[in-house]
N, C-alpha and C positions, 0 to 999 in steps of 0.2 A: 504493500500500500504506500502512497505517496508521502512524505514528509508533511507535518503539521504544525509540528513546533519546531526552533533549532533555538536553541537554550547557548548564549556565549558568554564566560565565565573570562577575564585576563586575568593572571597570574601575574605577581612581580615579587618573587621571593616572600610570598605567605604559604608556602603548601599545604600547613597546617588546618589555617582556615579556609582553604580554599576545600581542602579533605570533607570538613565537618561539611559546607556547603555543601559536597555533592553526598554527602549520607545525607541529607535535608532531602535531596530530589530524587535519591533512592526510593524514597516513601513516597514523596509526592507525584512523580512519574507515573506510576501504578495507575492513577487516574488520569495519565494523560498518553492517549494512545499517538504511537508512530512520533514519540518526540525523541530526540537526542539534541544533545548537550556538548559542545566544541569548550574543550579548556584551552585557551591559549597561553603559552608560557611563552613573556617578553624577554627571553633573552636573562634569564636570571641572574643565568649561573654559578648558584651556588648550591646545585643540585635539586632542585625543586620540582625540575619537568621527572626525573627519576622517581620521586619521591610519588609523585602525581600518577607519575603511568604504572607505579606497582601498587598501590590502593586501587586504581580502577583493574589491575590485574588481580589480585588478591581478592577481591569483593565480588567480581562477577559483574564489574559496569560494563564491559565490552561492551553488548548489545546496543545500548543508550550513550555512553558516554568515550569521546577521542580526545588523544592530548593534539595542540597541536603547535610543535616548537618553534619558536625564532630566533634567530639568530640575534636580535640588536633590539631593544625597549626602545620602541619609535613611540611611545605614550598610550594613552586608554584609546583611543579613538583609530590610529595605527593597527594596535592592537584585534579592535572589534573586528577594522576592515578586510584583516586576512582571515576570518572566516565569511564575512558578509559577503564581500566581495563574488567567490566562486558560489558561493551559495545564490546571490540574484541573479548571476548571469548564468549559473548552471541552467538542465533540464528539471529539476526534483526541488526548486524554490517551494519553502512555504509559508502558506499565507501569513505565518505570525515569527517574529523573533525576540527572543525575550534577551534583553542586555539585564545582565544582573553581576552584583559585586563579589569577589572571591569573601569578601567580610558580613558574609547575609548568612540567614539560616530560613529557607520556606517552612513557612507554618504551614499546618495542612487547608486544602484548600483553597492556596493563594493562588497558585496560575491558571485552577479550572476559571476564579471570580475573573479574574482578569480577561479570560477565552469569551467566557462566556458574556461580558460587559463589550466585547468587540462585537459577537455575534450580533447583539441586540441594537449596536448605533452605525451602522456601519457606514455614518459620515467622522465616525473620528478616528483617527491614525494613531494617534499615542496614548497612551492608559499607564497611569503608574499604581503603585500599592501602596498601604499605609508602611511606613518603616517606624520600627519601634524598638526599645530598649528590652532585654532580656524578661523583666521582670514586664513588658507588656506595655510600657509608656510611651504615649505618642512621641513619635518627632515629627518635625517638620516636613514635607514631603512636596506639599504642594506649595509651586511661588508665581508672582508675578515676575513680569522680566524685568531684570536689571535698570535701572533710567538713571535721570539726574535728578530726581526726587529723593528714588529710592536711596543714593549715592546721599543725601544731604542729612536723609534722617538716619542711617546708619551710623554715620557720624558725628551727628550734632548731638543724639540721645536726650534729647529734651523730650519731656510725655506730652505734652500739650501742643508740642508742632507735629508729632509721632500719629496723634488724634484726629490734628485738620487734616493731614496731608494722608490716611488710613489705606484708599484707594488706590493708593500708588508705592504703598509697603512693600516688601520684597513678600510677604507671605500673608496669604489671604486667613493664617489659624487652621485651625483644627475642626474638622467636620466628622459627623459620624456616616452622612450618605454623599454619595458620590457627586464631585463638580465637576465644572470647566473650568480650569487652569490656564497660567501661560504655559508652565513647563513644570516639569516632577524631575524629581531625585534620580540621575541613570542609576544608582545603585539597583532598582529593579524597574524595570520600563520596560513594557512591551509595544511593540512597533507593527503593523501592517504594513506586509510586503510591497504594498501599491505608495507608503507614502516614498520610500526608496526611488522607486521607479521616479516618481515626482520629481525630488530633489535631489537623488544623488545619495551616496556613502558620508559617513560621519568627516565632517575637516579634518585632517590629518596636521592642521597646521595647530590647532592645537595640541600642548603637549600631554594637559591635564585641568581640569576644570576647565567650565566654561564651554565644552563641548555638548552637553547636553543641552544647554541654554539657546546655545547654535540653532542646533538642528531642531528643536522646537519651534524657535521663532522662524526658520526659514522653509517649514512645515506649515507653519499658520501661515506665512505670504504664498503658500498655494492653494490655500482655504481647506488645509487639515487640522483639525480641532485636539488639543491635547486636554484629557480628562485624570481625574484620580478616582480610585475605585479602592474606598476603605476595606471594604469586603476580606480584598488583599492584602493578608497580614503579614511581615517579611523584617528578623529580626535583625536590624542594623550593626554592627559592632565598630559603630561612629568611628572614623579615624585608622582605624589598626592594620589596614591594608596599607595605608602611606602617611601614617602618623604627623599627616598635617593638620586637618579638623579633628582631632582626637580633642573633647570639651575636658576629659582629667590632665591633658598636658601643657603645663607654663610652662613659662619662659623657652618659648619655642620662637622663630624667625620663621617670617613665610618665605618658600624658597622662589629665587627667581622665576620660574617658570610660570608659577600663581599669578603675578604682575603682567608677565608677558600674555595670558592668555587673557587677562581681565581689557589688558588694554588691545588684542587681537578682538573680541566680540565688541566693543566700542567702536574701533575705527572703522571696522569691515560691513558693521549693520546698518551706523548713523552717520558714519562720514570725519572727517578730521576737527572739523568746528563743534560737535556736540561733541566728542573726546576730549579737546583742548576744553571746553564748558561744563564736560564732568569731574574732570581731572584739576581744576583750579577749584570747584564747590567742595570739592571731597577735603583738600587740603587745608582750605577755610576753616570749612565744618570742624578737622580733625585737632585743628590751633583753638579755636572757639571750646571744645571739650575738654582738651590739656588744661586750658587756664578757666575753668571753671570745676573740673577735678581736682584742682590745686588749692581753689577758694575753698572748696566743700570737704578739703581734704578724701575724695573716697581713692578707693584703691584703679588701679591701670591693670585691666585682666583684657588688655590688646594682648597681639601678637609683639612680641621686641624688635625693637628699634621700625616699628609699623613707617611712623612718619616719614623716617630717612629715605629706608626702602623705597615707597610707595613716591617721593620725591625722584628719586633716581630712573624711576622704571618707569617715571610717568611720559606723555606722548611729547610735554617740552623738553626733555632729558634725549629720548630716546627714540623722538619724530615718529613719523605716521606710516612707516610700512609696515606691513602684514607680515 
């Protein structure tokens, strides 16, 4: 029978939890016929892809589950597209692909909710899950797209400007039944084949973050609608695949690659003048919070040296190519 699902998992030296994930879809496969699951491993090397292909040896995943190795960590997006790639322009495409995190665990019955919330709209392309903390606690999942709004309250953190300007927050909160989003968490996304077809493979010019944000919005300028489907419940393990958004780790630096792609989806969607417009708001905003964190005494739980960085890596620093 023809392919239904193709489940793509990137590896980058987690085997571990990349391991637990696939005993997750051991269980949860069971109910979903004719799917398999592509692990790619970016190039680890530090034995990882070994590690990966003797658990799906040892376990019996052969049938469901391929590693599939690279030579070089071209990023998440890199990553997806050497399995998406042969997979859309093969004969045996199917209709649904689920991108999901090597640091996820499926609860049961998350990817029939997700099938089955495609079957029933079939003008929207992308469907994300709730992601949630071990113990069951919402995270954030569903957001609005990035602006210079969103850009001014995140930094300004005043409650009262946070309030008028709501509609244009990076996250529209927590819902128990299913919305229309601008974009969900690639940590688990599922995709329809046809929005592909649409728009093309994931930017590879991204190296990490920021590519899901991409391909959403450049999904809705083809008039495909990205939704969340709580239904789908899928436990996150925030951060520990690339111990950037890990919320237990201080005094951490975000690493260049985070700026680069922040200001790669800025230049390349709105043009160099709303960059240059975001990128001086953000900087205001983030002086305006120092020195009123200083007045009120509270504590600096940024990432370190945020300002310096995010000076350096901005689009007057470091112009406006892509």
């Amino acid at each position: 029978m023809p392919l239904q699902l193709a489940v793509v998992i990137v590896n980058y030296r987690t085997p571990a939890l990349t391991i637990g994930g696939l005993e997750s879809l051991a269980r949860e496969l069971k109910s979903v016929p004719n799917a398999r699951v592509f692990v790619v491993d970016n190039g680890s090397g530090d034995g990882s892809a070994q590690q990966i292909a003797q658990a799906i040896e040892k376990n019996g995943w052969s049938e469901w589950a391929r590693l599939v190795p690279q030579e070089r960590n071209g990023g998440f997006a890199c990553g997806n597209n050497a399995v998406l790639r042969p997979l859309m322009e093969g004969p045996d495409k199917p209709p649904y692909v689920l991108l999901l995190n090597p640091d996820t665990i499926v609860r049961p019955g998350a990817i029939p909710a997700l099938i089955d919330f495609m079957a029933q709209h079939p003008e929207v392309g992308i469907v994300g899950s709730r992601l949630e903390d071990p113990d069951g606690t919402p995270q954030n999942s569903a957001f609005r797209f990035h602006t210079l709004m969103s850009e001014l309250d995140t930094q300004l953190r005043l409650g009262i400007f946070s309030r008028f300007i709501a509609r244009w927050s990076k996250s529209p909160g927590f819902s128990d039944s299913a919305l229309q989003t601008d974009w969900v968490a690639g940590a688990s996304m599922l995709i329809r084949a046809e929005v592909f077809d649409s728009i093309g493979l994931l930017d590879e010019g991204y190296f990490l973050y920021f590519e899901e944000v991409d391909f959403c919005l450049r999904a809705l300028r083809t008039g495909w609608t990205c939704w969340y489907e709580p239904r789908s419940r899928v436990v996150h393990l925030v951060g520990q695949a690339t111990g950037v958004t890990n919320p237990k780790s201080t005094g951490r630096r975000l690493p260049t690659y985070w700026f680069d792609s922040r200001r790669r989806y800025f230049v390349k969607n709105h043009g160099w003048l709303y960059a240059s417009a975001v990128d001086l708001v953000w900087l205001i905003a983030h002086l305006l919070w120092q020195l009123r964190r200083r007045i009120q005494g509270k504590p600096d739980r940024g990432p370190v040296d945020w300002l310096r960085d995010q000076a350096r890596n901005s689009v007057f620093a470091k112009g406006f190519r892509l």
